[in-house]
C-alpha positions in Angstrom: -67.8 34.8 10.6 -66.4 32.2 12.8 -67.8 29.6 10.5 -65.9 31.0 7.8 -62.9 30.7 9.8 -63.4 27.0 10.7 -64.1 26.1 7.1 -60.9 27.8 5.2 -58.6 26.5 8.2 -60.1 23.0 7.4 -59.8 23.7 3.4 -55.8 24.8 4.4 -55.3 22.1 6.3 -57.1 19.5 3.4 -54.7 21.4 0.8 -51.4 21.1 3.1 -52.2 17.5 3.7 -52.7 16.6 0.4 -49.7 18.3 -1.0 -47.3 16.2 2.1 -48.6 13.1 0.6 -48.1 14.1 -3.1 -44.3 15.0 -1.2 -44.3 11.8 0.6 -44.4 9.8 -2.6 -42.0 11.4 -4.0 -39.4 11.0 -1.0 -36.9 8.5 -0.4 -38.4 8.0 3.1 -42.2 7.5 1.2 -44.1 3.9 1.9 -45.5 3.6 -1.6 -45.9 -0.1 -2.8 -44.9 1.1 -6.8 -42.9 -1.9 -8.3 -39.7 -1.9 -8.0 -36.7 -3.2 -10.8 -33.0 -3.0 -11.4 -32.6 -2.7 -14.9 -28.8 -2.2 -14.8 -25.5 -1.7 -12.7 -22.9 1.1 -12.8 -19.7 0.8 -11.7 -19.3 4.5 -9.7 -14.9 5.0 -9.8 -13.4 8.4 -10.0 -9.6 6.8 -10.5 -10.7 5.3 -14.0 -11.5 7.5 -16.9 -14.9 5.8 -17.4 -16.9 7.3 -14.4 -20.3 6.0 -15.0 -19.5 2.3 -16.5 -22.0 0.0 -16.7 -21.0 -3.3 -15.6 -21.2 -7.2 -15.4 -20.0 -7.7 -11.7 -19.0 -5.4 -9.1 -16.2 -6.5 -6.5 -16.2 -6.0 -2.3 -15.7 -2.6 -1.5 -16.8 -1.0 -4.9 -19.3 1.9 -4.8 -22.2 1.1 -7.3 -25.2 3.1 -8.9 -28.3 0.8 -9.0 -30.5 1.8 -11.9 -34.2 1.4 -12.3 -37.6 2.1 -10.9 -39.8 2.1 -8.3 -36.5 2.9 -5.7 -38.5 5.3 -3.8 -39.7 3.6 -0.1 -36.9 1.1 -0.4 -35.6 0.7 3.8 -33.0 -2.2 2.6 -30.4 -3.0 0.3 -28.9 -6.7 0.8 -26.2 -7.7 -1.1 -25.0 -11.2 -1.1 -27.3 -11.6 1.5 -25.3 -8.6 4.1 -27.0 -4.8 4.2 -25.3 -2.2 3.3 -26.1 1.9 4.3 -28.5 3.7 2.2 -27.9 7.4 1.5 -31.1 9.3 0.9 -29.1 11.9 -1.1 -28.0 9.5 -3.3 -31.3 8.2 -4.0 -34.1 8.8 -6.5 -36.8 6.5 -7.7 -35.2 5.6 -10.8 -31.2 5.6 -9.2 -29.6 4.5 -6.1 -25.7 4.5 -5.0 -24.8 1.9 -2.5 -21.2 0.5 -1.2 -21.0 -3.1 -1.7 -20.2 -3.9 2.1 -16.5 -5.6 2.4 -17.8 -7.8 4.5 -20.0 -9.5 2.3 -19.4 -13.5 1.4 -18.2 -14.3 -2.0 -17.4 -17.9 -3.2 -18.9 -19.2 0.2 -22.2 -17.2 0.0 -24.9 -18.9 0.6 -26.6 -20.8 -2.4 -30.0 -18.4 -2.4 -28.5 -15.4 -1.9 -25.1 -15.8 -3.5 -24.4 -13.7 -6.7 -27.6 -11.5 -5.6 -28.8 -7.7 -4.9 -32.2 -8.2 -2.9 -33.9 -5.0 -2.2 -37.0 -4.6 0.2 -39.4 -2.5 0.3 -42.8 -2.4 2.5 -44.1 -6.1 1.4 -42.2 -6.1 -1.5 -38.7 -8.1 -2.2 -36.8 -7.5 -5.7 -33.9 -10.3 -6.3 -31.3 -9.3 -9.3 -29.0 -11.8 -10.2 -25.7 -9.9 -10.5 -22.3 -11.2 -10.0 -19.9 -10.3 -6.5 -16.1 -10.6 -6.9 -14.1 -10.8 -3.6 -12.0 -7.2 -3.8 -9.1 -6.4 -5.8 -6.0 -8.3 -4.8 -3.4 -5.8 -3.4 0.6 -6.0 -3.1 1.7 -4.0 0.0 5.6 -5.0 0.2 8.3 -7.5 -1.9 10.8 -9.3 0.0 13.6 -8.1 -2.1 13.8 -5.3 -4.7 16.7 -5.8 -6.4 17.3 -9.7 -6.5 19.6 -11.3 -8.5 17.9 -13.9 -11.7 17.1 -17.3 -10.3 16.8 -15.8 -7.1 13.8 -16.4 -5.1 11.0 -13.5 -3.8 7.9 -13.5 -1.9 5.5 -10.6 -2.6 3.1 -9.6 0.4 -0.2 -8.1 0.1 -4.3 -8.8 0.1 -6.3 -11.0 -2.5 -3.0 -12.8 -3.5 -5.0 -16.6 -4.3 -4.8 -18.6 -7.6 -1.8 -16.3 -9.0 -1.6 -17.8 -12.4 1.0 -15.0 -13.8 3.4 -12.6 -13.0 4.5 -9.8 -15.0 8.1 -8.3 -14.2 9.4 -5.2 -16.2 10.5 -5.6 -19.0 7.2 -8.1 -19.5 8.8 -11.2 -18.9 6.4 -13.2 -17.8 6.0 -16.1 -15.6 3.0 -18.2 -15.4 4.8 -21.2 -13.8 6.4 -22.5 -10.4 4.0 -19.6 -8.5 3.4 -20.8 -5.2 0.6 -18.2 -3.1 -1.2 -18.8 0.3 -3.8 -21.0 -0.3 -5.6 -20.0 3.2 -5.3 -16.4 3.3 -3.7 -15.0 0.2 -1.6 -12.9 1.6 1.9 -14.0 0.0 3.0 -15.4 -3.0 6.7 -17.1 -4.4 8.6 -16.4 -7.7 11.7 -17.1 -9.0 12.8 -14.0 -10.8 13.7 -14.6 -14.3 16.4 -13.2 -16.7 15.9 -10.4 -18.7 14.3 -8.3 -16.1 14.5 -4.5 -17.1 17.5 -2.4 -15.9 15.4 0.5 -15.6 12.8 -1.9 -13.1 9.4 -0.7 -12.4 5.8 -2.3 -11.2 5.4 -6.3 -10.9 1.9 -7.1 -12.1 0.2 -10.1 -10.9 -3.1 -12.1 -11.8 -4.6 -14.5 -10.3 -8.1 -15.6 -9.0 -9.2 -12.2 -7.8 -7.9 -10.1 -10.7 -4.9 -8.2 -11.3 -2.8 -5.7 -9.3 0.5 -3.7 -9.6 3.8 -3.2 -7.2 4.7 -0.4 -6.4 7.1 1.0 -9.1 10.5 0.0 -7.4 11.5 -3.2 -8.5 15.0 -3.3 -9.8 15.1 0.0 -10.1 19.2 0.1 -10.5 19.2 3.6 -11.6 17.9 4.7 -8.1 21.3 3.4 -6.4 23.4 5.7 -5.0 25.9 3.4 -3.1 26.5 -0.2 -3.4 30.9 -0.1 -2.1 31.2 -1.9 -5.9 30.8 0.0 -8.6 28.6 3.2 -7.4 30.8 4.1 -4.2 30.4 7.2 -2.6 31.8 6.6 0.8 32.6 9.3 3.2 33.7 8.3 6.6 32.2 6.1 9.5 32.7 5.1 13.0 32.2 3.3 16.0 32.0 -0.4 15.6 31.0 -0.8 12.0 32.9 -2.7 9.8 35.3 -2.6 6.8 34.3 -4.0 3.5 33.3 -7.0 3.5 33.2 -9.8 0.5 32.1 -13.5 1.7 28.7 -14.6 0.7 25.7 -14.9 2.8 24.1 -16.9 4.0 25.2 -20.2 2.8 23.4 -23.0 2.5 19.9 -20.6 1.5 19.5 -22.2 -1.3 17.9 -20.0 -3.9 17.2 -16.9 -1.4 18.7 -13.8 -2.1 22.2 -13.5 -0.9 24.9 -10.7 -0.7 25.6 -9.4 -3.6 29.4 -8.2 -3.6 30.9 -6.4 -1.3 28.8 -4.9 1.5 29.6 -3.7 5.6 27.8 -4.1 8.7 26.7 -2.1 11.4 28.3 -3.9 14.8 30.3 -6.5 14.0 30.3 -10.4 15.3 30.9 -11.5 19.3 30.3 -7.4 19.6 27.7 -6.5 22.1 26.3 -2.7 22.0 25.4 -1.7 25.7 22.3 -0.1 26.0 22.1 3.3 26.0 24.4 3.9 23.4 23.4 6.2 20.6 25.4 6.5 17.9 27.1 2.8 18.4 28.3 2.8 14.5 27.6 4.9 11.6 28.4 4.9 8.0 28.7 7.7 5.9 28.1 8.4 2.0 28.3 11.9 0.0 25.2 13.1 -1.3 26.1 16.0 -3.4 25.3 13.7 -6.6 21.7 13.8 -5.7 20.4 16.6 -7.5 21.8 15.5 -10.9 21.5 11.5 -10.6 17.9 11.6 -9.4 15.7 14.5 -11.0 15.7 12.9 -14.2 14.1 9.7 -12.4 11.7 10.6 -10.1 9.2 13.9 -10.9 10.1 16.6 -8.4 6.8 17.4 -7.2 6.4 13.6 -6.1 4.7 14.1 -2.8 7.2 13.0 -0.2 5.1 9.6 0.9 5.8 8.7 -2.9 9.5 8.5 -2.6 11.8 6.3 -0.4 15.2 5.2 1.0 15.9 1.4 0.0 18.6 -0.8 1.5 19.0 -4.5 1.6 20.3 -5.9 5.1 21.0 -9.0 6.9 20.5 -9.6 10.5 22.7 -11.8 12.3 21.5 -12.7 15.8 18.3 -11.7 17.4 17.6 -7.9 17.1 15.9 -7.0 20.2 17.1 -3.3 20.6 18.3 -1.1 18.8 17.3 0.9 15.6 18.8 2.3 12.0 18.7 6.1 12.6 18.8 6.9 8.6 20.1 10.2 8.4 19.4 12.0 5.4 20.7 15.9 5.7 23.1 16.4 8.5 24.2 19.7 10.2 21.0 20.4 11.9 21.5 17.8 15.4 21.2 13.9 15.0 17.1 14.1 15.3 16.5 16.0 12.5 16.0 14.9 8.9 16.0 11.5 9.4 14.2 8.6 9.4 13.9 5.1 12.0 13.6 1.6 11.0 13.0 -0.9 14.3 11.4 -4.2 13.3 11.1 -5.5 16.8 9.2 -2.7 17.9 5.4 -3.2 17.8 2.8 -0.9 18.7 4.7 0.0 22.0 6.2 -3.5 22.5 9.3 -5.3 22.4 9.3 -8.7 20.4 12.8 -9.4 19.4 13.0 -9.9 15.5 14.9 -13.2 13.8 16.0 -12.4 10.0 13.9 -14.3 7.5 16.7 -16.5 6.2 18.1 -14.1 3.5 18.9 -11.0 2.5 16.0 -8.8 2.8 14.4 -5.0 1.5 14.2 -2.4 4.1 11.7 0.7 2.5 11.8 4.1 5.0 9.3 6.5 3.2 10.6 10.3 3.5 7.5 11.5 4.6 8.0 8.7 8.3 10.8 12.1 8.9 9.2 14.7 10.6 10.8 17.3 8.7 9.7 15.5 5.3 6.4 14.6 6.4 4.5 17.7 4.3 7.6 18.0 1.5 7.9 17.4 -1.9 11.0 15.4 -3.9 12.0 18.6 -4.6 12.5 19.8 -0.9 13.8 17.2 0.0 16.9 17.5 -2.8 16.6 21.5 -1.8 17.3 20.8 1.6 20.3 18.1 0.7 21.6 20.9 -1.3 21.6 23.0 1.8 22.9 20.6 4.0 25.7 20.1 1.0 26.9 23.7 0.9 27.0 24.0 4.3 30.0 21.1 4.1 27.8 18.5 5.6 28.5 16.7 2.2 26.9 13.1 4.1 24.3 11.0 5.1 23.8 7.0 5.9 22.7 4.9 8.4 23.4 5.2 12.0 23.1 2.2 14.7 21.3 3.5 17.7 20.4 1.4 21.0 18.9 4.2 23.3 15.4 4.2 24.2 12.7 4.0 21.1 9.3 4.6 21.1 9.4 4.7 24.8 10.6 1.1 25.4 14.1 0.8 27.1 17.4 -0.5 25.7 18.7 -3.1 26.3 22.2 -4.9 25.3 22.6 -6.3 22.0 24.5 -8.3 20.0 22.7 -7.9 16.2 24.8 -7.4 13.8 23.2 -5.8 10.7 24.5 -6.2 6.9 23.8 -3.8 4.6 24.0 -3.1 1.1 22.6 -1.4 -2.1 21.6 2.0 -0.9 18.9 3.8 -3.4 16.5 6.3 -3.8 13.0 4.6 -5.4 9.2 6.0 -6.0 6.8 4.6 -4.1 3.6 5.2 -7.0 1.4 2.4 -8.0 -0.5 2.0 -11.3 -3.9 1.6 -11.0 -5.0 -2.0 -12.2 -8.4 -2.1 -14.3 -10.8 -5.5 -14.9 -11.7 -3.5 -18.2 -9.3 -4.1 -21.1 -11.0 -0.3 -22.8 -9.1 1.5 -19.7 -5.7 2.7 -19.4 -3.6 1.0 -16.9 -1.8 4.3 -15.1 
């Protein structure tokens, strides 16, 4: 009987072994020497309507589906010569989704591994010749959103090399006089042409990298809802803030953006603002027009990171302390509803900020208010309305030099010029390299 035992345990144990290596071959994790071939590349991108797109190139960044054989037993992908993470659940024999890593080279790859996707696998190493674009170029921020024609911009961003055109609303185009940052590709210089559309929108560039939009607020006129010209909705003010002023500045800028108009300032010249004085001047505008002016422009359940205050200001002096308390609903206590803009405050630290030259765009998202930070457009206009009917019919920008962010205040003698006040969105079409997808 006991020899009966010993033989069926031995006959299991046969039949469980046998069936772990049929298992094993048929595992990611297996170390089977089965050829192995890429046959094709898909491009794997949930924002486009093609989900699944096969594909001549694939850029840093991009997630990819590898398509083939023999994938099972694979321990490394190498692309352009760097590794990149394989998921196992993403993984059969004949398909594989990898992340081209955004650290891989791309013009200065090395010559044997440049334009490549090497897998390995036991002794075995597959080469594919497939081509690796550096990532999509990016614009983050544009000097000035509502420039005058002939005027000059910068637009900041990623990827921003060989710009060989630039598409402003309206599509006028420019495809000459583009200077960019040869070095990093981070900026880019235009002279903004005539004819731009009064209704303003995205700025799409391309250049070396591909294309990619602005964010949808350039000239976007319709969006201002104070300017002391010809859309004035002026309130009251106080404390050392000025009266209208009309002389242009700066002179001698050239072709930078300049006043347009009349505009006011926050402190005025051979003023200093002690420290520890809140409220040091404030400007204020009605806002009961709101509702009607701005649901037409801007959908009302825009998230409220979508949607933004724009101004355009010029600092005189060295700002050093200090910040524009932008009050957007008042009645509820100077810290609520409102939103900060301090650009010599850096992660905790004080480096005093010098204006660039020129008039310049300030953008304070609604959602950097605490009160705003989960709301939609639509809240935000509901709570204005509230703040209206209680006959709080104001809002603007404060000058504050208390302490910010924990740093101290200090004396100051900035004086800040402002001007064009305007409610903008913040979306940005998505840019595709294929000319069969919708640019939305």
């Amino acid at each position: 009987m006991k020899n009966k035992v010993n033989i069926f345990l031995i006959a299991l144990a046969c039949s469980l072994n046998f069936f772990s290596c049929k298992e094993e071959e048929n595992s990611p994790y297996s170390n089977n020497n089965n050829p192995v071939e890429i046959t094709t590349v898909h491009l794997q991108d949930g924002k486009n309507n093609v989900l699944d797109r096969t594909v001549p190139f694939a850029r840093l960044g991009q997630l990819i589906r590898l398509e083939g054989s023999g994938f099972y037993g694979v321990k490394e992908v190498l692309i352009n010569g760097t590794s990149t993470y394989i998921n196992p659940t993403l993984m059969s024999d004949n398909s594989m989704i990898v992340r081209v890593p955004s650290t891989a080279p791309t013009a200065d790859a090395p010559a044997d591994v440049k334009n490549t996707i090497i897998l390995k696998k036991s002794s075995l190493t597959y080469k594919y010749e497939f081509e690796i674009r550096a990532a999509a170029p990016s614009i983050t921020r544009i000097s000035h959103t509502l420039p005058k024609a002939g005027e000059e911009i910068t637009l900041y961003g990623t990827g921003l090399a060989e710009i060989t055109k630039i598409i402003f609303p309206g599509e006028i185009e420019i495809t000459e006089n583009i200077l960019f940052d040869e070095e990093d590709g981070k900026w880019c210089t235009v002279t903004v042409p005539a004819g731009v559309s009064e209704d303003g929108g995205s700025i799409l560039i391309l250049g070396a990298n591909g294309g990619a939009y602005s964010p949808a607020y350039f000239n976007f006129q319709k969006g201002v809802v104070h300017n002391f010209d010809d859309v004035n909705n002026y309130s009251w003010s106080g404390g050392d803030v000025s009266g209208d002023l009309s002389a242009v500045i700066p002179t001698g800028s050239g072709n930078l953006p300049k006043s347009q108009g009349k505009y006011r300032s926050l402190n005025t010249p051979d003023h200093t603002v002690p420290a520890d004085a809140p409220k040091a001047a404030y400007y204020w505008m009605k806002q009961n027009m709101w509702t009607e002016q701005l649901t037409p422009l801007i959908p009302l359940n825009t998230p409220s990171s979508e949607v933004a205050v724009q101004m355009d200001i010029f600092v005189e002096g060295i700002w050093n302390s200090g910040y524009i308390r932008m009050v957007i609903a008042d009645g509820w206590g100077a810290d609520r509803y409102c939103m900060f803009y301090a650009p010599w405050e850096s992660f905790g630290k004080r480096i005093p900020f010098e204006n660039p030259g020129c008039w310049y765009t300030v953008t304070i998202p609604f959602s950097e208010s605490s009160d705003f930070k989960n709301a939609t457009f639509a809240d935000i206009l509901a709570q204005v309305q509230v703040a209206v009917s209680d006959k709080y019919n104001q809002w603007g920008p404060w000058l504050d030099n208390d302490k910010y962010n924990d740093i101290e205040a200090e004396a100051t003698d900035v004086v800040i010029y402002f001007d064009n006040l305007r409610i903008v969105p913040l979306d940005t079409p998505t840019y595709s390299d294929f000319e069969d997808e919708t640019e939305e």
